[in-house]
N, C-alpha and C positions, 0 to 999 in steps of 0.2 A: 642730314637725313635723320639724324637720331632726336634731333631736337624736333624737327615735325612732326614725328611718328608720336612724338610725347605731349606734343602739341595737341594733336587731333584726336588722341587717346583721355587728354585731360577734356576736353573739351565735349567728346563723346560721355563719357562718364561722370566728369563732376564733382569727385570726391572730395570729401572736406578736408585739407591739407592746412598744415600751421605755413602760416606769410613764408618763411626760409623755405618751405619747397617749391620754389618755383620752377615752372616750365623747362628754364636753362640748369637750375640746379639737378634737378634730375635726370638733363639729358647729359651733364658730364659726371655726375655716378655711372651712370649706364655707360657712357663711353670707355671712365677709366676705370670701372669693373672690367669689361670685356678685355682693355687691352694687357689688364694686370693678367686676366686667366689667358688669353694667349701666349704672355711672354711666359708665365709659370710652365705654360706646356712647353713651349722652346728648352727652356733650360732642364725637361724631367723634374719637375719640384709633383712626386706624388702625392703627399697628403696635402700640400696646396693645390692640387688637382682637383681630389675629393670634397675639400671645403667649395670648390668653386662651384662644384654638380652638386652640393646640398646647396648654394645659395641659387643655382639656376632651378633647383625644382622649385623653392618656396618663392623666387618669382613666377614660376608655369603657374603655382595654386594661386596668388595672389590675382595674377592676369584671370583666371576662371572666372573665383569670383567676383572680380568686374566685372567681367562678360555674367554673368549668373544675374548679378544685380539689374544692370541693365536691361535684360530681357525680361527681369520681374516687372519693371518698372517701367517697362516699353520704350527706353530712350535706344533710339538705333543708330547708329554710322551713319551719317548723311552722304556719305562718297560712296553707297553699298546699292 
């Protein structure tokens, strides 16, 4: 699921990325972020809690941006 979402988000957007980020590479960052911040909440790790909700915001701004871009630039979701 994670790899499509990054699939059709790369795809939507465009960005100019170096060859090592690819589709798959991003989609197990994002997987093994997420399951690093769940297991930190299981075990109470609090200031590895907070590092995780700074790195979840400056993904929300980064996601905007895209989205910000794209609407300058009129490329739109084609499943929308």
């Amino acid at each position: 699921m994670v790899l499509e979402a990054v699939r059709d988000a790369l795809q939507v957007h465009a960005p100019q990325l170096p060859p090592a980020c690819s589709d798959e590479a991003i989609a197990s960052l994002v997987s093994e972020f997420w399951l690093g911040m769940e297991f930190a909440r299981l075990i109470g790790g609090s200031a590895e809690q907070a590092r995780h909700e700074k790195a979840l915001d400056a993904v929300e701004q980064l996601l905007m941006l895209l989205e910000a871009g794209s609407a300058r630039t009129g490329v739109t979701d084609p499943g929308r």
